[in-house]
C-alpha positions as CSV (number, residue, x, y, z in Angstrom):
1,X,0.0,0.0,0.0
2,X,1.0,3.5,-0.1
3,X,2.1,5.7,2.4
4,X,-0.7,5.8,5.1
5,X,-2.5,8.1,7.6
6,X,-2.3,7.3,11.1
7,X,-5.5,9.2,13.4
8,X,-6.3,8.5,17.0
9,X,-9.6,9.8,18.2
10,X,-9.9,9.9,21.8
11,X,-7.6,6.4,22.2
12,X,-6.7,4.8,25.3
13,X,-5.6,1.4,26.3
14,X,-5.4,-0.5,29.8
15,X,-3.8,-3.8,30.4
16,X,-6.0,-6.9,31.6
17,X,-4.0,-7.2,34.9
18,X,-3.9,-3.5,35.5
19,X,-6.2,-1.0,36.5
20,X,-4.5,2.5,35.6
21,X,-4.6,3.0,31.8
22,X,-1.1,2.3,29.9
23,X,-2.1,5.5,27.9
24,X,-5.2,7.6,27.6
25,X,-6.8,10.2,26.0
26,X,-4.7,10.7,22.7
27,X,-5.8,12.3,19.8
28,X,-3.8,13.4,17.1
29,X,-3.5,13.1,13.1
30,X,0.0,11.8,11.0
31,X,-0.7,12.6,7.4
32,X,0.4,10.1,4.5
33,X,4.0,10.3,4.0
34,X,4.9,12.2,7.9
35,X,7.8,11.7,9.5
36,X,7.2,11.7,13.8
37,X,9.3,12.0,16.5
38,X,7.1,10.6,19.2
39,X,8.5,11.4,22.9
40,X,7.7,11.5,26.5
41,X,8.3,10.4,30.1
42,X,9.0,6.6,31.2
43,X,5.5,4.7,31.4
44,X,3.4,7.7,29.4
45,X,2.7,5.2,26.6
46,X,4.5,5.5,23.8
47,X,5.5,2.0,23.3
48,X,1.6,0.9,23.7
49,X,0.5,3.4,21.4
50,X,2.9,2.3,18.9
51,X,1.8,-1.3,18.9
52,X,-1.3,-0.7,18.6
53,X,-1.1,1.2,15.6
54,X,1.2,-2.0,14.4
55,X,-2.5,-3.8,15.1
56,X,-0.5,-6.4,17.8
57,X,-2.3,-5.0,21.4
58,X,-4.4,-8.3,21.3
59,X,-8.1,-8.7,22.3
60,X,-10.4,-8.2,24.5
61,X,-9.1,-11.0,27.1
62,X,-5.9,-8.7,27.0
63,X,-7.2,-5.0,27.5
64,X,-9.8,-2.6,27.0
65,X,-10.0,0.5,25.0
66,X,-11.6,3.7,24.0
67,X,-11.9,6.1,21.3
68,X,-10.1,5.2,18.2
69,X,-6.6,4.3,16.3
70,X,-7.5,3.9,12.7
71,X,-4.2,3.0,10.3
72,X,-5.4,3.8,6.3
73,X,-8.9,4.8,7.2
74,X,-9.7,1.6,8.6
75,X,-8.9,0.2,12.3
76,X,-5.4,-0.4,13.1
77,X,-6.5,-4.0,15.0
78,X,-8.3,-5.4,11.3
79,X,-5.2,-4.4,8.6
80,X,-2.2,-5.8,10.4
81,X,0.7,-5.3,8.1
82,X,-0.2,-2.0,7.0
83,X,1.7,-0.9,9.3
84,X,5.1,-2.5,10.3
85,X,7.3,-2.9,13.7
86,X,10.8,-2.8,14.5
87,X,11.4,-2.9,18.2
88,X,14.5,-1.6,20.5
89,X,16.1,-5.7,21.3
90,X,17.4,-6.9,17.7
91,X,17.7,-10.3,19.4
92,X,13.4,-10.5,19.9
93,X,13.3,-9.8,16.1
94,X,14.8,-12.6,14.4
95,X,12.1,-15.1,13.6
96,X,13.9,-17.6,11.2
97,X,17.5,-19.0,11.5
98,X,18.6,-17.5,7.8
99,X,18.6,-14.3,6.6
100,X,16.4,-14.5,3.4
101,X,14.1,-16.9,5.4
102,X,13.7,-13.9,7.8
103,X,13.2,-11.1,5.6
104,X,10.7,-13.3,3.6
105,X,8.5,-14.6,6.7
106,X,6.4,-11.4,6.9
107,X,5.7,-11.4,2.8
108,X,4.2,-15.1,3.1
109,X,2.2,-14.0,6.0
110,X,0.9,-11.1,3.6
111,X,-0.2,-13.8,1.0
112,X,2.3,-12.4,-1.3
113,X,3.7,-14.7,-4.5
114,X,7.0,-16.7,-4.1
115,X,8.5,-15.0,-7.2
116,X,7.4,-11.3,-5.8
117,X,8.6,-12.5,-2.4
118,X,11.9,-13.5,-2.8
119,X,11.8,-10.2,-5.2
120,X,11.2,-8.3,-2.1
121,X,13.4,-9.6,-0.1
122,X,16.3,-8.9,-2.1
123,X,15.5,-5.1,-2.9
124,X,14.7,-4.9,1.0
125,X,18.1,-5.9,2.0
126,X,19.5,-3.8,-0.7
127,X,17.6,-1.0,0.7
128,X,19.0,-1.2,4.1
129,X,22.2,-1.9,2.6
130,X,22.7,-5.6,4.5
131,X,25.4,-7.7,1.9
132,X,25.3,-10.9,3.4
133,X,24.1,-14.4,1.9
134,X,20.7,-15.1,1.9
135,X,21.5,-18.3,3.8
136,X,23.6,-16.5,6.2
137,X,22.7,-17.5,10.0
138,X,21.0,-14.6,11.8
139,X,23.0,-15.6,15.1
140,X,26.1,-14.7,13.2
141,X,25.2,-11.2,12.4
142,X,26.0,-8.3,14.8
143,X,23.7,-5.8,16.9
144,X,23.7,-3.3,13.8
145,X,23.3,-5.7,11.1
146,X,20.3,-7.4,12.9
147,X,18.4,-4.5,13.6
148,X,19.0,-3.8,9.1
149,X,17.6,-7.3,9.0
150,X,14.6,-6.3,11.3
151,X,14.2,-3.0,9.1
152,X,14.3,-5.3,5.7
153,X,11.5,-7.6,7.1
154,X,9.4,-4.5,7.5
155,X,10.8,-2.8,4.3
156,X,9.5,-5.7,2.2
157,X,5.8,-6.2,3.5
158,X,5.5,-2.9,1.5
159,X,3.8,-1.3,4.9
160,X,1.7,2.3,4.7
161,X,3.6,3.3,8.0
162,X,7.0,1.9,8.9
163,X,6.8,2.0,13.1
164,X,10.6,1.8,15.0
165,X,10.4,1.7,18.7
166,X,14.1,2.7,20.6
167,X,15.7,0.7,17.2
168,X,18.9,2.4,18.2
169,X,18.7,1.7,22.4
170,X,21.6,-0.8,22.3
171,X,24.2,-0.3,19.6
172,X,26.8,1.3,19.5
173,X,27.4,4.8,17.2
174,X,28.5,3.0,13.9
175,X,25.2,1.0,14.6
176,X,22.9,3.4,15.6
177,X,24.0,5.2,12.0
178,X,23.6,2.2,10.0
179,X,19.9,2.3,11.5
180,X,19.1,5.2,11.0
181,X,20.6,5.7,7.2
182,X,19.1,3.0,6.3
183,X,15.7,4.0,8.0
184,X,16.3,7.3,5.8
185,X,16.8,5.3,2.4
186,X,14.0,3.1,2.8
187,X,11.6,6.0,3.5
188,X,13.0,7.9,0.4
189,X,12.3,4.8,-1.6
190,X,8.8,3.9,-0.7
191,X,7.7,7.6,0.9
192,X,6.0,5.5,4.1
193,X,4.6,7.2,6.8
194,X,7.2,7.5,9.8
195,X,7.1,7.7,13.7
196,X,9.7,6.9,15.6
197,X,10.6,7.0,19.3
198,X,13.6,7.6,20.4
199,X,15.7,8.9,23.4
200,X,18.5,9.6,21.5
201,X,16.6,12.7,20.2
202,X,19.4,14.5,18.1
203,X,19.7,11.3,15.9
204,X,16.5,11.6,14.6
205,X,16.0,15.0,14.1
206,X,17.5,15.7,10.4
207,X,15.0,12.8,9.8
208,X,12.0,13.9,11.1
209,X,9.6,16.9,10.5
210,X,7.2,17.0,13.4
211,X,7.6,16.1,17.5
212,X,4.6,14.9,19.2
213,X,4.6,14.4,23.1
214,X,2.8,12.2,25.2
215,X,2.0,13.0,28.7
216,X,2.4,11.2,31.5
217,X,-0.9,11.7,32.7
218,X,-2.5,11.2,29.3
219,X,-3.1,13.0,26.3
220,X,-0.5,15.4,23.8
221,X,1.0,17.8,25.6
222,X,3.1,18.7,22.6
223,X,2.7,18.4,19.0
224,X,4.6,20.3,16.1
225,X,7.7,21.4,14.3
226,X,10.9,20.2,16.0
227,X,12.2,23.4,16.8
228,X,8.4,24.7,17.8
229,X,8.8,21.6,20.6
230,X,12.1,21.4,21.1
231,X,13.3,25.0,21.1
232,X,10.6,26.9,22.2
233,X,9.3,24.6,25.2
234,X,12.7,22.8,25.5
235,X,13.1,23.4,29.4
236,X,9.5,22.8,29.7
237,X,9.8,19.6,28.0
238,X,12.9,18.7,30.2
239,X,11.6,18.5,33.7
240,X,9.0,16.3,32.3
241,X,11.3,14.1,31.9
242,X,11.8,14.3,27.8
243,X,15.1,14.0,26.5
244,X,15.5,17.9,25.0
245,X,19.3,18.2,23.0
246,X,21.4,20.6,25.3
247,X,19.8,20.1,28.4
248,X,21.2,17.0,30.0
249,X,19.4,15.9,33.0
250,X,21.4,16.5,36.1
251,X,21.8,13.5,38.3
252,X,20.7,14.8,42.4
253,X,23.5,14.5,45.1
254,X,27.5,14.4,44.2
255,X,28.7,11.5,41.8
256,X,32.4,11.9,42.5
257,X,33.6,8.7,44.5
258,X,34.2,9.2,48.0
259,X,35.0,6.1,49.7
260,X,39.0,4.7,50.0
261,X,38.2,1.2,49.2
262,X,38.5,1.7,44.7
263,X,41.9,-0.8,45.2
264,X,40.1,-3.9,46.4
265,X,39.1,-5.2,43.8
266,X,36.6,-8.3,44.7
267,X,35.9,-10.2,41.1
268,X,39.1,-10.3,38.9
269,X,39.5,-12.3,35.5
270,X,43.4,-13.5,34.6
271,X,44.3,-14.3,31.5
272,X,40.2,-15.1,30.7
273,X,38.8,-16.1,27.6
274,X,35.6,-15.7,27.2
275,X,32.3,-17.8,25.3
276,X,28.8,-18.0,24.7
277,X,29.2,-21.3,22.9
278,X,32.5,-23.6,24.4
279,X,34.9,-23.4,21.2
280,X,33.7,-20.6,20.1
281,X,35.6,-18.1,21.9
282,X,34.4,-13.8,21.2
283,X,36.9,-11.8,23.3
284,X,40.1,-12.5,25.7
285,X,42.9,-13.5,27.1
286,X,41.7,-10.1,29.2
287,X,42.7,-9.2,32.9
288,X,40.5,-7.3,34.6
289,X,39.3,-6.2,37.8
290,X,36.2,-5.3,39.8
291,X,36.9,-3.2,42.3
292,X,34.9,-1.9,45.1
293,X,33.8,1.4,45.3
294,X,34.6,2.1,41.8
295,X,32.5,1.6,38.8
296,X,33.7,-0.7,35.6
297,X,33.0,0.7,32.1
298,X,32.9,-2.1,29.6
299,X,33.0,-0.7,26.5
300,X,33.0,-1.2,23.0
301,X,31.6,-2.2,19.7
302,X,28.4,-4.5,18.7
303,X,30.2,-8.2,18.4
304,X,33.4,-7.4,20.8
305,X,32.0,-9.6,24.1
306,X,31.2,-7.5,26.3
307,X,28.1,-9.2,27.6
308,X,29.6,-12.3,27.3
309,X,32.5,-11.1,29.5
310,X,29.9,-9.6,32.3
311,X,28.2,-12.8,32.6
312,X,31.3,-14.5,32.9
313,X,32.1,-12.3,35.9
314,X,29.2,-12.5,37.0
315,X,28.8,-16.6,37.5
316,X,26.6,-16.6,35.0
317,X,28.5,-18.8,32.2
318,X,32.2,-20.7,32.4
319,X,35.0,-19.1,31.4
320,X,36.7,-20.5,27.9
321,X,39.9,-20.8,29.0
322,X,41.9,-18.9,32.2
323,X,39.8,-17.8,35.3
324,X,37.7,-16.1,37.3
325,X,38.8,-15.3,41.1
326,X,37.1,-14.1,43.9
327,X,38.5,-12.2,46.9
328,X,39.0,-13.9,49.9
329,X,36.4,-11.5,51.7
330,X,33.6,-12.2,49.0
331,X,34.1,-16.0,49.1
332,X,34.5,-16.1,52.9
333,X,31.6,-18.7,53.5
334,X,30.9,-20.4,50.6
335,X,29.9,-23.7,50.8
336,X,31.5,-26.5,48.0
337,X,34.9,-27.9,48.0
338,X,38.0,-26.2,47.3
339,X,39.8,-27.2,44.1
340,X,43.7,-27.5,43.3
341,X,45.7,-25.7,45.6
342,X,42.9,-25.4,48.5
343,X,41.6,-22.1,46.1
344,X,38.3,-22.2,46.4
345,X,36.1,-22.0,42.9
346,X,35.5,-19.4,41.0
347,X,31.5,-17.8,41.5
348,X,30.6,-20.0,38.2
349,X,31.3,-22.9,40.2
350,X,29.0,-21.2,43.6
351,X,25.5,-22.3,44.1
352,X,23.1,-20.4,42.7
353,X,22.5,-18.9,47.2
354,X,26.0,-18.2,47.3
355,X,26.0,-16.2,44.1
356,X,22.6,-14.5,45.6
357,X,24.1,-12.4,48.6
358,X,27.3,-11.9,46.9
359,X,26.9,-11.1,42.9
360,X,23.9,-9.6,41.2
361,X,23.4,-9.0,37.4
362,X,20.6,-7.2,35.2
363,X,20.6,-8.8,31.9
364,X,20.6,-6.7,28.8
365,X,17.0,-7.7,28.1
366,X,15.0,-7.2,31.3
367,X,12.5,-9.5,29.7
368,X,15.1,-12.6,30.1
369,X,15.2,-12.7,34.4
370,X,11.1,-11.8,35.0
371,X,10.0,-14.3,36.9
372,X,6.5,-13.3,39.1
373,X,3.2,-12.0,38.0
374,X,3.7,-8.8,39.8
375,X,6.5,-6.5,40.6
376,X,6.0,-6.4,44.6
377,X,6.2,-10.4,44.2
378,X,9.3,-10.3,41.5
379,X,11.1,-7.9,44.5
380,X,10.3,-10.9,46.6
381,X,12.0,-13.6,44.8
382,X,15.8,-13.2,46.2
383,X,15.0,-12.7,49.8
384,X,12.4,-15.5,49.8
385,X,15.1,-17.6,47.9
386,X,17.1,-16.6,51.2
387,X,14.8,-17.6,53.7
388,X,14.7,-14.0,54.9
389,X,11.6,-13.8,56.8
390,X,7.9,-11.6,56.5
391,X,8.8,-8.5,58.1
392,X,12.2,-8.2,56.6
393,X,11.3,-8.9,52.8
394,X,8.3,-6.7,53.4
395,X,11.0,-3.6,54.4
396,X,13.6,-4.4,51.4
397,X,11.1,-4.5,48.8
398,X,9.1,-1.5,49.8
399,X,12.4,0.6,50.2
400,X,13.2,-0.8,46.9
401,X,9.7,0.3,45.2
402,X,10.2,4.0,46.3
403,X,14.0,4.6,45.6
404,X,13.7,3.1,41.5
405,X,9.6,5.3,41.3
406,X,7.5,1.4,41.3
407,X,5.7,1.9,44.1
408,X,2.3,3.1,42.3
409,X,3.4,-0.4,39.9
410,X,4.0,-2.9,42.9
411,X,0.7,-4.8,41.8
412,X,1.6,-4.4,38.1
413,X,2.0,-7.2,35.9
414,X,5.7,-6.9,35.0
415,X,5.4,-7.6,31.2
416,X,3.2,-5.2,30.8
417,X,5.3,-2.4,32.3
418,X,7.2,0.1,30.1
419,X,10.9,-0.7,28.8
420,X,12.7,1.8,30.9
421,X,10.3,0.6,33.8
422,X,11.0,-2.9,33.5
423,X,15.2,-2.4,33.1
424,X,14.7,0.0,36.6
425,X,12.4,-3.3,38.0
426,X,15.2,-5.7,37.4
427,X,17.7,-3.5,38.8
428,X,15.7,-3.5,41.9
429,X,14.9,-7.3,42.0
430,X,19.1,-7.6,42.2
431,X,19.3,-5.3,45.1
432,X,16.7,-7.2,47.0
433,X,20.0,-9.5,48.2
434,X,22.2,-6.8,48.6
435,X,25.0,-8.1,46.5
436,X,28.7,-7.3,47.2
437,X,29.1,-7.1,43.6
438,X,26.6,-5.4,40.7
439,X,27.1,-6.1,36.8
440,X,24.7,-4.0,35.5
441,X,24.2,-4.8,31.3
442,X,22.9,-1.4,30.0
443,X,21.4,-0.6,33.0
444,X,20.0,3.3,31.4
445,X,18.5,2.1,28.5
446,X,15.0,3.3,27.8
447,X,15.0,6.0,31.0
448,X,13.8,9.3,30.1
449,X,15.6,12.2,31.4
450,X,14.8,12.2,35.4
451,X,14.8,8.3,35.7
452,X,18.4,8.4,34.1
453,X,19.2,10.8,36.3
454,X,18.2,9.3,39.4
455,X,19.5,5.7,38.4
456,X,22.6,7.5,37.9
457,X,22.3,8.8,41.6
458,X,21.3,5.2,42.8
459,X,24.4,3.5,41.4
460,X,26.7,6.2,42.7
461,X,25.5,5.6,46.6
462,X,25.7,1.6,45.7
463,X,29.3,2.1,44.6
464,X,30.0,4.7,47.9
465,X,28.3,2.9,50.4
466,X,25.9,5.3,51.5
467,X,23.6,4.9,54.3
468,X,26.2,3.4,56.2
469,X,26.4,0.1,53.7
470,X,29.4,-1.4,52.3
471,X,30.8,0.1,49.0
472,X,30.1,-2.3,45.9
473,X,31.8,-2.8,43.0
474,X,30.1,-2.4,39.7
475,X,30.6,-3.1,36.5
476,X,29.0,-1.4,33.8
477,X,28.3,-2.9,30.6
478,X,27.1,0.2,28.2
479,X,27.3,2.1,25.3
480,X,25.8,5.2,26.9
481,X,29.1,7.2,27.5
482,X,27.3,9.9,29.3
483,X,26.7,7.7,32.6
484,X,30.3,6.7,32.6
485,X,31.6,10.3,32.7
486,X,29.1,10.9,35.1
487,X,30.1,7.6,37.7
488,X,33.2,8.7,36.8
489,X,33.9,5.5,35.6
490,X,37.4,3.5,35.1
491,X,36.6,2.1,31.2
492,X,37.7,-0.9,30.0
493,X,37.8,-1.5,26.7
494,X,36.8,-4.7,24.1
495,X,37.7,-5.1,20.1
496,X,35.6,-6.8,17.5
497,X,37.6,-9.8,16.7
498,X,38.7,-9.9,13.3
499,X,36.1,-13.3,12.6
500,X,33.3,-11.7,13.8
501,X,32.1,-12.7,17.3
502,X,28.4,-12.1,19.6
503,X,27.9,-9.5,22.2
């Protein structure tokens, strides 16, 4: 189909499980061929409200609305693939295990001919600029590339209005411009509708043509030209919450580390080598160190192993080949037997109530460790896993829903919480043990302005030992530069290996 108007009348939406509405009250018109910046504060909407106007909300057993989303003059629910998706986690994308297969599967759902298909497919990947075999494996391909390969599935159902929720959130800057250029070509190509959301507002912005804003109570608060929204109501905008280019949110309290302790460091690796898949090693021989009261930056490109090393560190997986050591202090009381050398094992060979109380980690996709069918009872799953009794649960997790802003979501289905409220969930649901040790796996992603700003704040007492606790050490696995100069952050840095390699 052509390029395709998008109109809400009056449109709101609330979960099944929940009983404030996701979003409410929005009414606003995208003309055929628009290209829209949608912003606005963690939990206004925005992600709802675009996948409802991808036709993918669900049914009545999932939710309730009012008003109306109509996509092409008809309703958004009954012409599914008029409009197309690309959400932020290229991993969720990736339906089939080869490239053309992929790009294809959303063409055969459309009915469309084998020859015209395959047709498609190729002028799709063309489009976004992907030159790889069509029987390439979609697990080889790096964060950039698969997030192309998301764009070229979309590109060649031929949609109205190409939809792209945070498709940038996790790549690094030759990435997020691979996205975003292609994203550009495709639209000059076929002249789709656009809307976009995106914290990373300046990237979009040479792109785009209009700025709508959702409020956190409901409604548009803002609609019009960028520098209409942007310039004229910038600071406005800002302590909302919204991302506004040149006002960077200012995290509360000093960030600076204060505490002696930056040269213990509690989880080193020596000489490690570290692998998703034994064999297959993606980044090493590496020594590095966790320290306490220090932050870890582990940067680097899509492919260079940087979330393989931080679940290595973490416990998580076994390293290739060297080791993982513990301090003396952060082992003292774990149970097993020692290994050569009376040394005891590294935390991948701890039970899982060892690792617990001493190591915490927040996977990249917050999706991955939600466990409960509300967020009060997913704070509960550590200290219950710990024996800890009533009283004293009841006091961790309810300090823990007022310092990360949950407390009005304790009763929340998780899964149906926003992105940037799900990554601050798990977050929480690791402090619930208070670990010695935090690897946080893009721990900002999908914050708006004042939630990056206070989880900025939060990780800087964790690392001082505020309160009167102990000082952790963290490592940070991230390509958002910004909270590393603001932790003040030692960096550590990984290389794409020459073969190729996975995150």
């Amino acid at each position: 189909m052509g390029p395709a108007a998008v109109e809400a009348r009056g449109w709101g939406w609330r979960y099944a499980t929940r009983k404030a509405w996701a979003v409410r009250d929005v009414s606003l018109r995208v003309e055929p061929g628009e290209r829209v910046l949608l912003l606005g504060a963690s939990g206004s909407g925005k992600s709802t409200l675009l996948q409802a106007m991808a036709g993918v909300l669900g049914g009545a057993d999932e939710g309730e609305h009012t008003g109306e989303l109509r996509v092409g003059g008809a309703p958004a629910a009954a012409v599914r693939g008029a409009a197309g998706l690309v959400l932020q986690d290229p991993d969720s994308q990736a339906v089939l295990a080869r490239v053309g297969d992929d790009v294809a599967f959303g063409c055969e759902n459309l009915g469309v001919s084998r020859d015209e298909t395959w047709r498609r497919v190729r002028d799709a990947l063309d489009a976004v600029r992907l030159d790889v075999p069509l029987a390439r494996p979609t697990a080889a391909l790096s964060g950039g590339q698969k997030q192309r390969l998301a764009l070229a599935g979309v590109v060649a159902m031929r949609p109205g209005v190409v939809l792209l929720d945070e498709p940038t959130a996790n790549l690094d800057p030759a990435g997020v411009a691979e996205v975003r250029d292609a994203v550009a070509r495709s639209l000059d190509a076929t002249g789709a509708t656009l809307v976009v959301i995106e914290h990373r507002v300046e990237v979009w912005l040479p792109l785009v043509d209009r700025v709508v804003v959702l409020g956190a109570a409901g409604g548009v608060v803002a609609d019009g030209t960028p520098h209409a929204v942007l310039g004229a109501r910038g600071a406005e905008l800002a302590k909302l919450g919204v991302w506004v280019p040149g006002i960077p949110p200012v995290p509360p309290g000093s960030l600076a580390p204060s505490g002696p302790g930056a040269a213990r460091p509690l989880v080193a690796g020596r000489e490690l080598v570290v692998a998703r898949t034994p064999g297959a090693p993606v980044a090493g021989p590496v020594d590095v160190e966790v320290r306490a009261g220090e932050v870890l930056g582990i940067v680097g490109p899509n492919g260079s192993g940087k979330s393989t090393l931080g679940l290595t560190l973490a416990g998580l997986i076994p390293p290739e080949r060297g080791a993982v050591e513990a301090s003396p202090s952060l082992s003292a009381g774990v149970a097993g037997r020692r290994g050569r050398r009376g040394r005891m094992p590294g935390p991948y060979g701890w039970s899982s109530r060892d690792l617990l109380t001493r190591i915490g980690a927040v996977l990249q996709d917050p999706e991955h460790q939600l466990l409960a069918r509300t967020v009060r009872a997913e704070l509960e799953v550590g200290p219950r896993a710990l024996g800890l009794g009533r009283a004293e649960t009841e006091a961790r997790v309810d300090e823990l829903l007022e310092r990360l802003r949950l407390a009005r979501l304790a009763e929340a289905n998780p899964y149906t919480l926003s992105g940037g409220e799900k990554r601050r969930l798990t977050v929480a649901a690791a402090l619930a043990t208070r670990p010695r040790v935090m690897v946080l796996d893009e721990p900002t992603f999908g914050q708006d302005a004042r939630t990056w700003a206070e989880l900025v704040a939060i990780i800087a007492r964790l690392r001082d030992g505020a309160d009167g606790d102990e000082p952790l050490a963290i490592a940070a696995i991230t390509h958002d530069l910004d909270v590393l100069r603001a932790l003040r952050a030692r960096r550590f840095e990984l290389h794409r290996p020459a073969d190729g390699g996975a995150r």
